[in-house]
ZADO-741408 format. One record per residue (C-alpha): x, z, y; residue number from 1. Coordinates in nm, 4 decimals. Each point is the difference from the previous one (the first is absolute). Layout:
((X; Z; Y); NUM);
...
END
This chain:
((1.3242; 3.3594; -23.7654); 1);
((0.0669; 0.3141; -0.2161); 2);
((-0.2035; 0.0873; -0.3375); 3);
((0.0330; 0.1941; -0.2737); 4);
((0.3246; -0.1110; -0.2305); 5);
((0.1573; -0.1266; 0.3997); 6);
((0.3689; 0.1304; 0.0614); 7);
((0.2075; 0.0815; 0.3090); 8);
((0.0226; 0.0076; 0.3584); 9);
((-0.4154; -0.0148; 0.0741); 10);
((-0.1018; 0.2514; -0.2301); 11);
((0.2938; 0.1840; 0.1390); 12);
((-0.1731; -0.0139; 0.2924); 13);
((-0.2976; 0.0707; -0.1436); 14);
((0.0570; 0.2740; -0.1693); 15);
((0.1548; 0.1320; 0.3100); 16);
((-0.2944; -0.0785; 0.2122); 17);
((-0.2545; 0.2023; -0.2459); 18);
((0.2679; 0.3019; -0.0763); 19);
((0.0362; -0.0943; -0.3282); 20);
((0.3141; 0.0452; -0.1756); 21);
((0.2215; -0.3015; 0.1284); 22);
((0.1271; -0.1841; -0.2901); 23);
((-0.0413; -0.3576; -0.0162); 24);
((-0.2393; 0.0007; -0.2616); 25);
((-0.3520; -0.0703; 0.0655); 26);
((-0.1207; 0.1889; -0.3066); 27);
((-0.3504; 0.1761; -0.0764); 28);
((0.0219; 0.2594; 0.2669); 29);
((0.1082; -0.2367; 0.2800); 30);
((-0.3512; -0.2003; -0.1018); 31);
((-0.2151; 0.2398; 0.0345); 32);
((0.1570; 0.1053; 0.2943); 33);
((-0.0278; -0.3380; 0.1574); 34);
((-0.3662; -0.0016; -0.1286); 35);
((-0.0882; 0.3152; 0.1317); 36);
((0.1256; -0.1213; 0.3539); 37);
((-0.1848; -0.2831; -0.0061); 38);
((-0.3440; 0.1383; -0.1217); 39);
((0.1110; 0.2332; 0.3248); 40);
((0.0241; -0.2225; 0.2399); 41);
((-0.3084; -0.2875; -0.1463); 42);
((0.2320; -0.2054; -0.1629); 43);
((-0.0832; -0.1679; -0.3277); 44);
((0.1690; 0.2827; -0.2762); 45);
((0.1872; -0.2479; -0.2120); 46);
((0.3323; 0.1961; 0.0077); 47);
((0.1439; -0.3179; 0.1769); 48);
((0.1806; 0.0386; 0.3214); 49);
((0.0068; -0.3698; 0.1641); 50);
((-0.0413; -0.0673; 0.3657); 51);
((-0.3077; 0.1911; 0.0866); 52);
((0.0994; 0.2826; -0.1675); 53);
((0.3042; -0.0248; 0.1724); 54);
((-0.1300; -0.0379; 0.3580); 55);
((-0.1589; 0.3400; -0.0917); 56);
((0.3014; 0.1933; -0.1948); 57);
((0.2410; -0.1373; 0.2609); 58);
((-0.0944; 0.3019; 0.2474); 59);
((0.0159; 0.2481; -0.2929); 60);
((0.3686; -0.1851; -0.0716); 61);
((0.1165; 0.0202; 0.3701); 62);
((-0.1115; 0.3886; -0.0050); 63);
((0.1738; 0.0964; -0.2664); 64);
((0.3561; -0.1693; 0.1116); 65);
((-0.0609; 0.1945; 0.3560); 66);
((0.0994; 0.3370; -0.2101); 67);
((0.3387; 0.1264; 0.0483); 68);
((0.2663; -0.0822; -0.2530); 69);
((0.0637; 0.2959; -0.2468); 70);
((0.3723; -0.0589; 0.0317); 71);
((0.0496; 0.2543; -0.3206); 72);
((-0.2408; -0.2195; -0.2070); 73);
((0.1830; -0.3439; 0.1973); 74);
((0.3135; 0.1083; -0.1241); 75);
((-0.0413; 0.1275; -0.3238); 76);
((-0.1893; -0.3836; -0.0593); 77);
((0.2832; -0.1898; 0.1402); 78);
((0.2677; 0.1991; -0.2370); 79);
((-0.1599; -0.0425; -0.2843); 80);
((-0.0057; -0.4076; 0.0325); 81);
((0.2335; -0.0967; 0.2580); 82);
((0.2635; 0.2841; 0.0673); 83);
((0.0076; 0.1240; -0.3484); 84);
((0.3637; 0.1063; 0.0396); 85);
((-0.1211; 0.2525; 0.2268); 86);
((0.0445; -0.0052; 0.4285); 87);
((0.3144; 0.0376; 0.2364); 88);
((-0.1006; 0.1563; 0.2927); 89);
((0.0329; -0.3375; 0.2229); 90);
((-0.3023; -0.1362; -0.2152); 91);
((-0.2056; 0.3014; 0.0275); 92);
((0.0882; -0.0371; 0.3708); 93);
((-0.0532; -0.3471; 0.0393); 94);
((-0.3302; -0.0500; -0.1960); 95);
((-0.1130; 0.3151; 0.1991); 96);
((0.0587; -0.1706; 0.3606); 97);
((-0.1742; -0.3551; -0.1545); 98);
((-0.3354; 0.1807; -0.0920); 99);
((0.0069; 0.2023; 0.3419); 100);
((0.0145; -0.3270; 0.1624); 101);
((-0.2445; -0.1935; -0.2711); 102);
((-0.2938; 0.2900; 0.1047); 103);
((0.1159; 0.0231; 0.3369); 104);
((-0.0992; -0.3559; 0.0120); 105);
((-0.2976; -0.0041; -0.2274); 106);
((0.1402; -0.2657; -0.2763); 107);
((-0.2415; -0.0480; -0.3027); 108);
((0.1550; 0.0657; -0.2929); 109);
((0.0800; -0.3330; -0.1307); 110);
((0.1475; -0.0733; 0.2819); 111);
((0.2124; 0.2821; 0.0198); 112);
((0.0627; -0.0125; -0.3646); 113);
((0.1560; -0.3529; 0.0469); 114);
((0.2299; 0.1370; 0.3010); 115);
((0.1314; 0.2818; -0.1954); 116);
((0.0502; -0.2672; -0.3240); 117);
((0.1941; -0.2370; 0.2983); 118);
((0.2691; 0.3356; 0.1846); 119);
((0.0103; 0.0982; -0.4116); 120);
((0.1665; -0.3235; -0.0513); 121);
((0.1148; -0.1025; 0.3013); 122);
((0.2251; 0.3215; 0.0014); 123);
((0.1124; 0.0095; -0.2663); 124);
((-0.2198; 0.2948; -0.1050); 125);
((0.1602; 0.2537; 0.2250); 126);
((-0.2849; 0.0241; 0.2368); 127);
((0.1487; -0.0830; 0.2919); 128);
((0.0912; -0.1855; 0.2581); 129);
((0.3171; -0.2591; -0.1050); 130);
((0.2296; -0.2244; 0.1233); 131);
((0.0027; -0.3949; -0.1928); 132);
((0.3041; 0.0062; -0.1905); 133);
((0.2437; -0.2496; 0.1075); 134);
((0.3148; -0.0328; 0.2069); 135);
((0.0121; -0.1884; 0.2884); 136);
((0.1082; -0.3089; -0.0828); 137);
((-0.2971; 0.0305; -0.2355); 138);
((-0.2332; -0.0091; 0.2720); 139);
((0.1121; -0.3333; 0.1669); 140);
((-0.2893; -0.1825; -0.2055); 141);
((-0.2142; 0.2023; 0.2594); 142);
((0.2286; -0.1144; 0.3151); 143);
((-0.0843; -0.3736; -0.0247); 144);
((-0.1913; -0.3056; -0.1426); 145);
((-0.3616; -0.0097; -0.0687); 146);
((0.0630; 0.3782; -0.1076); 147);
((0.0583; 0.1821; 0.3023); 148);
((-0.2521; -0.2788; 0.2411); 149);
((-0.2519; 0.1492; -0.2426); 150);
((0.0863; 0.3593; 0.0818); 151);
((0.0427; -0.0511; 0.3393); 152);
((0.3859; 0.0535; -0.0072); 153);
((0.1531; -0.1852; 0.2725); 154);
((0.1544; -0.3394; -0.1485); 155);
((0.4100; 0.0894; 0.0591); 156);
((0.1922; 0.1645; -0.2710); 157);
((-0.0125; 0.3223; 0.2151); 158);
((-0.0449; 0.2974; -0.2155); 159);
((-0.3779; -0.0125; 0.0093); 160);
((-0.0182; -0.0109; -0.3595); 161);
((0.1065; 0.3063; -0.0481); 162);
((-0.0761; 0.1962; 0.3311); 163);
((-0.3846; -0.0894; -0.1702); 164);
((0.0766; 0.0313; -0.3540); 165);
((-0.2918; 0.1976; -0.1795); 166);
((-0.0804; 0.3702; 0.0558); 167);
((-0.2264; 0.2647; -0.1198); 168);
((-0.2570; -0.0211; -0.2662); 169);
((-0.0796; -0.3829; 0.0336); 170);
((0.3389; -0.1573; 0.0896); 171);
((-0.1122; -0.0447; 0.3366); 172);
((0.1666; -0.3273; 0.0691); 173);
((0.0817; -0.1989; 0.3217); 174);
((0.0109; -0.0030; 0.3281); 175);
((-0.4104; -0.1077; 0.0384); 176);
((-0.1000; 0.2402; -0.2301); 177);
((0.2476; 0.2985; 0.2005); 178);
((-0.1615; -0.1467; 0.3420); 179);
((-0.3369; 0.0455; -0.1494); 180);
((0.0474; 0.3357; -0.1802); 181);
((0.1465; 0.1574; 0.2708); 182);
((-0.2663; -0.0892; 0.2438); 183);
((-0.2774; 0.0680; -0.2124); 184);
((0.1744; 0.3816; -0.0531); 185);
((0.0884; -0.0094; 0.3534); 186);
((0.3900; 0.0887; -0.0585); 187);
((0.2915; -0.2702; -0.0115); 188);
((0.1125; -0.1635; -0.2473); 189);
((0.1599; -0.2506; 0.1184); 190);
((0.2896; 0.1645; 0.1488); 191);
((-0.0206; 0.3249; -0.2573); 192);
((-0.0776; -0.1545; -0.3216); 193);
((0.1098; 0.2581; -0.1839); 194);
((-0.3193; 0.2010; 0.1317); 195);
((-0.1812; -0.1906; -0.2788); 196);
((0.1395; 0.2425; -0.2341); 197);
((-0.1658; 0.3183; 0.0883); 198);
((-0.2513; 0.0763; -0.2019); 199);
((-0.2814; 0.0117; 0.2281); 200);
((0.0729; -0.3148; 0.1161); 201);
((0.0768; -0.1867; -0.3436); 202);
((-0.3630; 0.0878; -0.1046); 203);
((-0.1147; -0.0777; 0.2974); 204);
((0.1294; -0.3346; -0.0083); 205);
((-0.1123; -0.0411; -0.3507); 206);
((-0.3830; 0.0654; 0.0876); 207);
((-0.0117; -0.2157; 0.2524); 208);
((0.2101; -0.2683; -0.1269); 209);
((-0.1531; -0.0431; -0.3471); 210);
((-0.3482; -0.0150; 0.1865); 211);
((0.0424; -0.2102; 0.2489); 212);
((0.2758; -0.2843; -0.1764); 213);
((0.2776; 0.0733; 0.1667); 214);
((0.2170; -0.0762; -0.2527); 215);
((-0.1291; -0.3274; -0.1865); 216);
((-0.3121; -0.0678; 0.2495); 217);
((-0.2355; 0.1370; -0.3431); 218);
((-0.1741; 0.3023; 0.0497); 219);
((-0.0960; 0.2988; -0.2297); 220);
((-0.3589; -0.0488; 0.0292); 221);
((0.0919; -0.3864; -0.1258); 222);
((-0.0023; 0.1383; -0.3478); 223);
((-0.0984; 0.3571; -0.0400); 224);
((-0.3518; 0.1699; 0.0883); 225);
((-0.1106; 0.3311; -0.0522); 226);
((-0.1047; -0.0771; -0.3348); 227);
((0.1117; -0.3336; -0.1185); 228);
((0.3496; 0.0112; 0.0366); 229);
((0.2440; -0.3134; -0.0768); 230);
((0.3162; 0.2223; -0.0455); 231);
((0.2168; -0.2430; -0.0974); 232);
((-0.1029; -0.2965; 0.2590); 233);
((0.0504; 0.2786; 0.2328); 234);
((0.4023; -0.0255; -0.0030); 235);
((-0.0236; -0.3285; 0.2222); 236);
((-0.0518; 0.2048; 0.2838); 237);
((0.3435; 0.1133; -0.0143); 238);
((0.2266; -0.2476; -0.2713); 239);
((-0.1799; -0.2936; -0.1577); 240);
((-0.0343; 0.1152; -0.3359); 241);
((0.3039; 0.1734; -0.0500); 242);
((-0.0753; 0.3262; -0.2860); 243);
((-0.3211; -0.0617; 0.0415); 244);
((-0.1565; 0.1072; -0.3545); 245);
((0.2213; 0.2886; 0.0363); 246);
((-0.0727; 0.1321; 0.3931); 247);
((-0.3766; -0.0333; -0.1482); 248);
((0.0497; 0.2306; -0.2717); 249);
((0.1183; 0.2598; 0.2199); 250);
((-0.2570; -0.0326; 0.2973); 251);
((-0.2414; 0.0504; -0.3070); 252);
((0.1785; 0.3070; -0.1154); 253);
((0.0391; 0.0867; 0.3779); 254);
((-0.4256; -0.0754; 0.0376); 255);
((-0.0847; 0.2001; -0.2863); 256);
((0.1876; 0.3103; 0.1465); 257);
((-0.1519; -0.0293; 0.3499); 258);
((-0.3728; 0.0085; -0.1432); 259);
((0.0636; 0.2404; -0.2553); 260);
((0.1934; 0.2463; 0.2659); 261);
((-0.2918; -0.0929; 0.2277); 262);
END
């Protein structure tokens, strides 16, 4: 439930859904907005937006994120907040393949803000696709043990490890989660691992992992919505709670660009 004084991610969303400037800040304007929607549509006009108004405003939301991303606008959010040193080329590369994918696709916008927060950190914030750092003996944790029966590597100390060490924007890891990927893109993986590194694929994997619970058996959708999102509960789809606060903070800075460049 959003009202006037509310912060954050709903009247984000709000804002978004009535073309209002998207700030965060459900101020004056953003009231009388909501008020004027729901004297529109026969809802009681108490500049309030809890569930009914939401059942309502949800179309108008899911509307407005079906607009192509201004990638001029996207950009010129994202450097201001998160690549503030400017771009390389492989960023403006890589962030350009993620959102042809994310539209391609049809991601909300949290949820896509939340995937570009996860390859942001997971790479290191180069944008693409990476190897895990690590040598090889580094990977034997993977080879054997409770480690690799959980990731499907076969038991002997046989290289597994690091044949199915993690790739692309998610640290695709394991030989499940190869066995699974590649079937679900309909390439393979499991002899050509390395294939998890082109682009295409990497974001790919990412979609579909982080929605179904590939990685951790929790699912995007366990913790963010289209307009309730749990940012920083969200990292247990991928790592526990690892940088959790901070991965948030940048899926919100990530969120804020998608709506506005929407």
């Amino acid at each position: 439930m959003a009202r006037y004084g509310s912060k954050g991610a709903e009247v984000r969303a709000i804002q978004h859904a009535l073309g209002l400037k998207v700030d965060g800040d459900f101020g004056g304007q953003t009231k009388n907005a909501v008020v004027a929607f729901q004297m529109a549509n026969s809802l009681l006009g108490d500049g309030i937006v809890g569930g009914k108004t939401w059942k309502v405003l949800l179309l108008r939301l899911k509307e407005a994120e079906r607009n192509k991303i201004n990638r001029e606008a996207f950009f010129s959010e994202c450097r201001a907040v998160l690549f503030y040193q400017g771009f390389t080329q492989q960023q403006v590369g890589g962030l350009n393949t993620l959102l042809d994918v994310l539209e391609e696709n049809k991601i909300s916008v949290n949820h896509a803000a939340y995937m570009l927060a996860t390859a942001y950190h997971e790479t290191a914030y180069t944008m693409q696709p990476i190897t895990e750092y690590g040598g090889r003996a580094y990977f034997d944790k993977y080879d054997t043990g409770k480690l690799a029966t959980a990731l499907g590597n076969t038991p002997e100390k046989d290289g597994d490890g690091f044949k199915y060490r993690g790739r692309g924007y998610v640290q695709l890891t394991g030989f499940t989660n190869y066995k699974r990927a590649g079937s679900k893109l309909g390439i393979d993986l499991v002899n050509n691992p390395d294939l998890a590194l082109d682009a295409g694929h990497a974001a790919a994997i990412m979609i579909a992992g982080m929605s179904e619970g590939w990685f951790t058996g929790k699912k995007l959708a366990d913790y963010v919505d289209d307009y309730m999102p749990n940012y920083v509960a969200a990292r247990r789809v991928i790592n526990g709670v690892d940088k959790a606060a901070k991965i948030a903070s940048e899926a919100a800075a990530f969120e804020l660009a998608l709506r506005r460049a929407k």
